[in-house]
Each structure stands twice: as C-alpha cells, then as structure tokens.
Backbone bond lengths (Angstrom), bond angles and torsions (degrees), N, CA, C in turn:
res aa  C-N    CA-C-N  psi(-1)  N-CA   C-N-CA  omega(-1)  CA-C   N-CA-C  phi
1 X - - - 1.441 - - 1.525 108.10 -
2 X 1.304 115.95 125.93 1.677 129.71 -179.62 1.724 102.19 -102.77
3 X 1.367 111.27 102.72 1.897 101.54 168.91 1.615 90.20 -138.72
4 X 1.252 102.01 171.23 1.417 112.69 -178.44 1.657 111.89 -108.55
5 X 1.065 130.92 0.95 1.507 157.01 -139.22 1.543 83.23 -128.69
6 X 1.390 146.22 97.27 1.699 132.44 165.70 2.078 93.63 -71.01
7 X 0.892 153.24 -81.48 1.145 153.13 177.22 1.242 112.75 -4.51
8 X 1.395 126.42 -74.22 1.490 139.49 -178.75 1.730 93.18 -74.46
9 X 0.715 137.22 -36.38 2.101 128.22 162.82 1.454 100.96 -59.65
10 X 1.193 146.98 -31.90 1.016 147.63 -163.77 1.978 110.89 -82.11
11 X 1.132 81.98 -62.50 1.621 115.54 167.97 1.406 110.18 -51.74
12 X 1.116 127.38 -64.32 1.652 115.96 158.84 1.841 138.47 -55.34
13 X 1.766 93.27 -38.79 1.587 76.35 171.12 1.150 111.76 -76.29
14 X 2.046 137.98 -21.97 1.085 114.28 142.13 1.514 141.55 15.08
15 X 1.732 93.89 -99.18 1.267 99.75 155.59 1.329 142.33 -30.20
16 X 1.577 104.87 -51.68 1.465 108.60 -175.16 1.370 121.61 -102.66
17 X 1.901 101.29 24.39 1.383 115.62 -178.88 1.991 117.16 -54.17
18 X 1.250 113.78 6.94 1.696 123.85 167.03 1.400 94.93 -89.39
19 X 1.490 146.97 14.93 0.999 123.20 179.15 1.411 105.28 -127.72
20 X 1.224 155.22 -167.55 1.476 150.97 118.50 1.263 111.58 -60.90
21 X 1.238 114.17 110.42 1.551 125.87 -175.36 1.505 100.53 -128.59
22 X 1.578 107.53 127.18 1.510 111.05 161.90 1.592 113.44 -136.20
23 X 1.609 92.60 128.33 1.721 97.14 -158.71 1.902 96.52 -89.63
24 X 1.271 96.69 142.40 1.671 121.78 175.74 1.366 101.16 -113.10
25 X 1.214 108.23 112.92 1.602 126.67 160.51 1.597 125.68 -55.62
26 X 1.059 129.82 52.32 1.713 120.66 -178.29 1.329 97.57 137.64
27 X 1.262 113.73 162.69 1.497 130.11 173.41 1.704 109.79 -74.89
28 X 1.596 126.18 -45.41 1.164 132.71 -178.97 1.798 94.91 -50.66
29 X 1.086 125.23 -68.44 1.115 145.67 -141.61 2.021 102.46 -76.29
30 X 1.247 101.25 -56.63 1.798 97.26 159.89 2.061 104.50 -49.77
31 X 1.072 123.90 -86.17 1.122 119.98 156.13 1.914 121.91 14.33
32 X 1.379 104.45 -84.03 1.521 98.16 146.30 1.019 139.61 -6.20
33 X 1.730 90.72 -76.35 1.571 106.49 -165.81 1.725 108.82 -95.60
34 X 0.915 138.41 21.59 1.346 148.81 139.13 0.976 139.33 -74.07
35 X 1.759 108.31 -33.51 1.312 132.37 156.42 1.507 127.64 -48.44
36 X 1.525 105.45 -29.91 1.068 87.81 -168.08 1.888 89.96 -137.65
37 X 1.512 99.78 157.88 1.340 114.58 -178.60 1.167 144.79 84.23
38 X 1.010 143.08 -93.93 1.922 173.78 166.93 0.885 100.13 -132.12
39 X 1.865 109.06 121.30 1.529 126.03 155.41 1.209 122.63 -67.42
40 X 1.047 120.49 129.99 1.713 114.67 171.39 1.587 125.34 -59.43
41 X 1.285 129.01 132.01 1.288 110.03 -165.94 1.630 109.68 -48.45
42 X 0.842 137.78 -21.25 1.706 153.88 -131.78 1.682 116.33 -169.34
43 X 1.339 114.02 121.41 1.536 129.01 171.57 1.118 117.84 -121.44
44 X 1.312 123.23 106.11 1.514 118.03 168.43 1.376 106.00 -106.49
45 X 1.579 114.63 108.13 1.479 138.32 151.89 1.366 134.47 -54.09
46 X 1.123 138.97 97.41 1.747 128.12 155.24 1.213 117.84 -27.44
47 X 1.447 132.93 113.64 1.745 129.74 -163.64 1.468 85.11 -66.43
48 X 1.479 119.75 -45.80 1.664 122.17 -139.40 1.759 95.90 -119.66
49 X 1.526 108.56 122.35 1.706 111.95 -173.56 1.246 86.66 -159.67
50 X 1.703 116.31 137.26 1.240 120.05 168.96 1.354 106.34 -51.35
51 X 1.944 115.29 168.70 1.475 91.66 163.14 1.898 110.89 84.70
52 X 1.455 79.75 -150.35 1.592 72.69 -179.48 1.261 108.51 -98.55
53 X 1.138 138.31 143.55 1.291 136.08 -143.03 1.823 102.65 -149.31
54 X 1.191 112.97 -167.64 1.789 105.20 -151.51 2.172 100.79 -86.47
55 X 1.319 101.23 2.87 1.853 101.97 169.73 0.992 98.23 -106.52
56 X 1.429 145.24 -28.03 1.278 136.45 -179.61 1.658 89.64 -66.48
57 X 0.793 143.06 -63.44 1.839 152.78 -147.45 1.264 92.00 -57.31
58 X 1.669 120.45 -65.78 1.346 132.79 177.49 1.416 106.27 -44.46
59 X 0.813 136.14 -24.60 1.567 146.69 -156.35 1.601 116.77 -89.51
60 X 1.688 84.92 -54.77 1.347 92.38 177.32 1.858 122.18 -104.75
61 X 1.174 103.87 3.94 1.362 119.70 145.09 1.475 126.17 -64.88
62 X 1.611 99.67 -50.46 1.649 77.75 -179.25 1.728 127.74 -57.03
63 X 1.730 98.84 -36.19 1.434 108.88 -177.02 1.947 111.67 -40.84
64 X 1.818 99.23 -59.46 1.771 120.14 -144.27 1.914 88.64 -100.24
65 X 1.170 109.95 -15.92 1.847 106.03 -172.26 1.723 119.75 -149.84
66 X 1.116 120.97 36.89 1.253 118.56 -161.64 1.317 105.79 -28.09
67 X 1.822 115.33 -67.49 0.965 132.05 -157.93 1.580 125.39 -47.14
68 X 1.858 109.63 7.85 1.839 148.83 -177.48 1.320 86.29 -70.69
69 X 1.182 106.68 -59.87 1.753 118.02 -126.36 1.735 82.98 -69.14
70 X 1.455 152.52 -23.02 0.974 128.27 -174.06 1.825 115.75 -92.00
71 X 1.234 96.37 10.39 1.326 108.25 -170.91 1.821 103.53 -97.98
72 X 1.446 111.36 -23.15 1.532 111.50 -143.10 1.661 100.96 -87.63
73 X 1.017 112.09 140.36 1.823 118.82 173.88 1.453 114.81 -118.60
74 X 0.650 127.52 113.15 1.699 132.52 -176.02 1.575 103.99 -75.68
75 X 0.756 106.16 151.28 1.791 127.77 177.86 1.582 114.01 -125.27
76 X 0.863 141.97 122.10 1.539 147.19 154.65 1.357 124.84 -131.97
77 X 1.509 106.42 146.16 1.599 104.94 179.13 1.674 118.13 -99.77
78 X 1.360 97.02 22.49 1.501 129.61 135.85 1.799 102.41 90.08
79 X 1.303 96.09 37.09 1.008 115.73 166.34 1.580 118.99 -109.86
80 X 1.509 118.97 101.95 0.961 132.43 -169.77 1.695 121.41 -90.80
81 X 1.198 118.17 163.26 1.601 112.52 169.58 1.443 111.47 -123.06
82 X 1.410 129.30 -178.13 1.534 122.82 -171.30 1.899 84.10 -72.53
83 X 1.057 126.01 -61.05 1.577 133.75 -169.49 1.487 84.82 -24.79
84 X 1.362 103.96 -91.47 1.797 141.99 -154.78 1.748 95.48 -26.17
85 X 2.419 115.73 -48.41 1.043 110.22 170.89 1.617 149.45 -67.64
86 X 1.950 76.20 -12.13 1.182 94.00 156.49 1.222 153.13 -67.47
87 X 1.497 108.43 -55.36 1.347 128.65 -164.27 2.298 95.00 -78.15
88 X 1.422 96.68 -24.09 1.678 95.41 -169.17 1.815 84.79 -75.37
89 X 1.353 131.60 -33.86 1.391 123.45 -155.32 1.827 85.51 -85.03
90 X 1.001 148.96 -10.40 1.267 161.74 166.76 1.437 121.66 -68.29
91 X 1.177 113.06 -58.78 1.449 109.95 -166.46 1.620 108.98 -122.72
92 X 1.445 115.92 163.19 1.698 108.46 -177.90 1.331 106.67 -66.30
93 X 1.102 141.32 54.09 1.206 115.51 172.83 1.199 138.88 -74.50
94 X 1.518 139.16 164.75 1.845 112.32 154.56 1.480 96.12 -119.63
95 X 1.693 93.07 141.88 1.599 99.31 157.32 1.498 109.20 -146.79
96 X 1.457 98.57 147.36 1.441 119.70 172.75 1.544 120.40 -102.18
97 X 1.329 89.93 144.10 1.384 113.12 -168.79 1.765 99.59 -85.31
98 X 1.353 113.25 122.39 1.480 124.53 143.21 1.375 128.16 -51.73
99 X 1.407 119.92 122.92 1.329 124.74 9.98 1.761 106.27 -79.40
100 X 0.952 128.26 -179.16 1.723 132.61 179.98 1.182 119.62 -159.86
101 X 1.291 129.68 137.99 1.674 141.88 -171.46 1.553 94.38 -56.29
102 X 1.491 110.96 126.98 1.151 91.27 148.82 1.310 131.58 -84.57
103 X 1.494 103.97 29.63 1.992 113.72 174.90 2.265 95.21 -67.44
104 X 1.546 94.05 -46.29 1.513 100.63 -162.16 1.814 101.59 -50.67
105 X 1.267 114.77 -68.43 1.315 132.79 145.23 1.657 92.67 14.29
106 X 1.799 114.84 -119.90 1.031 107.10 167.22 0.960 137.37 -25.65
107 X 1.261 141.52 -66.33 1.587 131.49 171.32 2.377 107.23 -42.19
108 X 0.730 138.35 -25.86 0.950 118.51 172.41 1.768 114.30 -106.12
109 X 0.885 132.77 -8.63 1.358 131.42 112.92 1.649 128.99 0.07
110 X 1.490 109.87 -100.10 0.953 120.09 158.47 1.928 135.12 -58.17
111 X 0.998 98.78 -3.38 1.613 110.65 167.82 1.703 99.00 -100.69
112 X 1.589 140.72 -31.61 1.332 132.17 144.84 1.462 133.35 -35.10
113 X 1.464 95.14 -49.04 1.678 98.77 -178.14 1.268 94.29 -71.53
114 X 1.518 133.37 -80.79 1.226 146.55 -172.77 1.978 92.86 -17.28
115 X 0.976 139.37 -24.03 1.654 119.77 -145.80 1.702 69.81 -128.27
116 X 1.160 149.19 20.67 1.379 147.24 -170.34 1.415 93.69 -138.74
C-alpha cells in the first residue's frame, strides 16, 4: 500500500491485517519499492499525494515496470482534479473510493492471484 497520510496507511492495513500488507510512505518511495524485486500480487495507491502522487507512479511505472500497472488500485477520498478525471477517463484503471469495504479489497485480491 502507497499513501502519503502514515495514519490513514496505518488504519487500513489494520483492516486488511488478513492479508500481508506493507505500508509505503509517499509516492517517491512506493516507486522504489516496485522497482525493485517481487511484485506484490496487489497495489493499492493514493490517486492524490503531494509531490509525486498516484499518475506520476503510473507514469513512471509504465517506463521501468510495465508489468505494475496490472497490479495497481488507486484509492481516493474522491476528490478528483480535471488531470486525476482525466487520466482515470484514459486508462483501465480501478479506483476506490474512501472509506471502502474491505469485502472489495478481497475480492480484488483474489481475482490477482486467480490471473497469476
């Protein structure tokens, strides 16, 4: 999980403490850690982060990791920008709106492995 908020990152893997969850502080910093190694079956991104934020990620994923971009889930607290309506009316993405079941959570989860 990539949010810029450590509190509300905290507060969700909470929630999704049935899963292996490891929270990334900032967009630079997920970035990093995408870069290198084992993908996580599953990424849930903050659309909106000062900085580099969840289109920059997309951005620079496609270049260094394409093979991310089918992993990545956007998160927003559904506050959008003309960009933000853009780039989502643009590309496949999914994002969920805060607050969110963590039923959805699981179900895309398990629709990852399943396609793995």
């Amino acid at each position: 999980m990539i949010d810029d908020e450590l509190i509300l990152g905290r507060s969700l893997a909470r929630a999704l403490r049935h899963h292996d969850v490891e929270l990334v502080v900032g967009g630079n910093a997920g970035l990093a850690r995408l870069k290198e190694g084992e993908l996580p079956d599953l990424v849930l991104c903050d659309l909106m982060m000062p900085g580099f934020g969840g289109i920059d990620l997309y951005r620079a994923l496609e270049q260094c990791r394409p093979e991310a971009l089918e992993r990545l889930v956007f998160m927003t607290g559904g506050i959008y920008t003309a960009d933000c309506d853009r780039f989502i009316a643009e590309n496949a993405v999914v994002v969920l709106t805060k607050p969110f079941a963590t039923r959805l959570v699981d179900e895309l989860v398990a629709e990852a492995l399943a396609q793995r």
